[in-house]
One Martini backbone bead per residue (centre of mass of N, CA, C, O) as a GRO file, in nm:
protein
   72
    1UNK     BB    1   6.333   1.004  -1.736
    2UNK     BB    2   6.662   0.909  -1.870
    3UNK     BB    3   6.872   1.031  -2.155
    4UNK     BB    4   7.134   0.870  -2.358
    5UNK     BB    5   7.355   0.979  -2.593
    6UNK     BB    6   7.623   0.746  -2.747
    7UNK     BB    7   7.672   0.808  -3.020
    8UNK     BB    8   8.035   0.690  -3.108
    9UNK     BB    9   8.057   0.582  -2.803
   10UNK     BB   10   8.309   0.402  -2.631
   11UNK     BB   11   8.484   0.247  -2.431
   12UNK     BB   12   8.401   0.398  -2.118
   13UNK     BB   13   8.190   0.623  -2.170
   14UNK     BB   14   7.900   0.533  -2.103
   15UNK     BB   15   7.932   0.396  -1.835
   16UNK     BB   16   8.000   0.685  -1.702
   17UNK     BB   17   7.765   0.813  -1.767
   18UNK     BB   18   7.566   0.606  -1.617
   19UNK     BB   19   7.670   0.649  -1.363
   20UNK     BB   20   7.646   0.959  -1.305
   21UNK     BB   21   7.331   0.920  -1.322
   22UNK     BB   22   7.274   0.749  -1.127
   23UNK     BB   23   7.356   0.918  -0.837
   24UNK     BB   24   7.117   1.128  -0.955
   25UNK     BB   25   6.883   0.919  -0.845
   26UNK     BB   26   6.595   0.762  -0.772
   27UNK     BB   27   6.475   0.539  -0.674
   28UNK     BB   28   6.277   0.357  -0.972
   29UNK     BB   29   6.414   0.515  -1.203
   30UNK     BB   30   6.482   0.567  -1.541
   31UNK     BB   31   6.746   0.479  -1.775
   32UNK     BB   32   6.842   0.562  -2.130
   33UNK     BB   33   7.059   0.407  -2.321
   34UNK     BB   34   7.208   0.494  -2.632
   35UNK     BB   35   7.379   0.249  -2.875
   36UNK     BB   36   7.587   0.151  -3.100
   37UNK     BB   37   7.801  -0.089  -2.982
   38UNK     BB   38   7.853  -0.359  -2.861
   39UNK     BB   39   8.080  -0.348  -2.674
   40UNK     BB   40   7.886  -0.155  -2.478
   41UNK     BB   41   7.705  -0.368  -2.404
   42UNK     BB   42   7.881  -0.592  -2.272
   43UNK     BB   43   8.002  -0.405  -2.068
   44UNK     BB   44   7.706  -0.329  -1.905
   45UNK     BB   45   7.630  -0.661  -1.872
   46UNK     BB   46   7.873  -0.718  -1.700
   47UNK     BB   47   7.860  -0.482  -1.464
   48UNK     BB   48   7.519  -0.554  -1.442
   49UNK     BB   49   7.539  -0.870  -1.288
   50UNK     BB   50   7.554  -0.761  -0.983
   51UNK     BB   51   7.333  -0.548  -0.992
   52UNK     BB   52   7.026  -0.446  -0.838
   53UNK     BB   53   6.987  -0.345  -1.112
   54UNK     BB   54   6.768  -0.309  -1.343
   55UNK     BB   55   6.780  -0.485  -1.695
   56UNK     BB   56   6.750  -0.383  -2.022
   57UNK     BB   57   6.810  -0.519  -2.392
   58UNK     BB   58   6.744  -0.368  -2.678
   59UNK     BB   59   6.737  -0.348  -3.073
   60UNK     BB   60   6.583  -0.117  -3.253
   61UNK     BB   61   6.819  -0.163  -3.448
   62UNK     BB   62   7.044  -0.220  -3.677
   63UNK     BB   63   7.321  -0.123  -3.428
   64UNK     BB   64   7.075  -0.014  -3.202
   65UNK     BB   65   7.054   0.038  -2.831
   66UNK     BB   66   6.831  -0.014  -2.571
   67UNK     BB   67   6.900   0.090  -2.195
   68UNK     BB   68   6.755  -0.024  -1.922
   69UNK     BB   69   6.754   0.151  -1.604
   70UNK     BB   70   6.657   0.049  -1.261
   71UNK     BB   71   6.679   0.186  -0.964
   72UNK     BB   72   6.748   0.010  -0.658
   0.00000   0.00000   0.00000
């Protein structure tokens, strides 16, 4: 599992930091990351809406989101 910490991090950074994640992944791995901002959670469900990967997004505390994405 790889995990990616984006606190304070806005659009389009964590997008870019998750996408260059997946490149170096193999089938079925799971990356989580960790991001502060709604606006990047709506921006990689919105991204990864169309994407044969698995994605799970729980708020983990208030105003912190873990999105877990299994590459597919």
């Amino acid at each position: 599992m790889i995990e990616i910490k984006c606190f304070g991090d806005i659009c389009p950074i964590p997008l870019l930091k998750i996408n260059n994640a997946l490149k170096k992944m193999q089938i079925d791995e799971t990356l989580v990351a960790i991001v502060d901002h709604s606006c990047v959670v709506e921006s990689i469900r919105d991204y990864f809406k169309t994407s044969s990967n698995e994605i799970m997004i729980e708020e983990v505390m208030n105003g912190v989101w873990e999105i877990e994405i299994i590459k597919k």
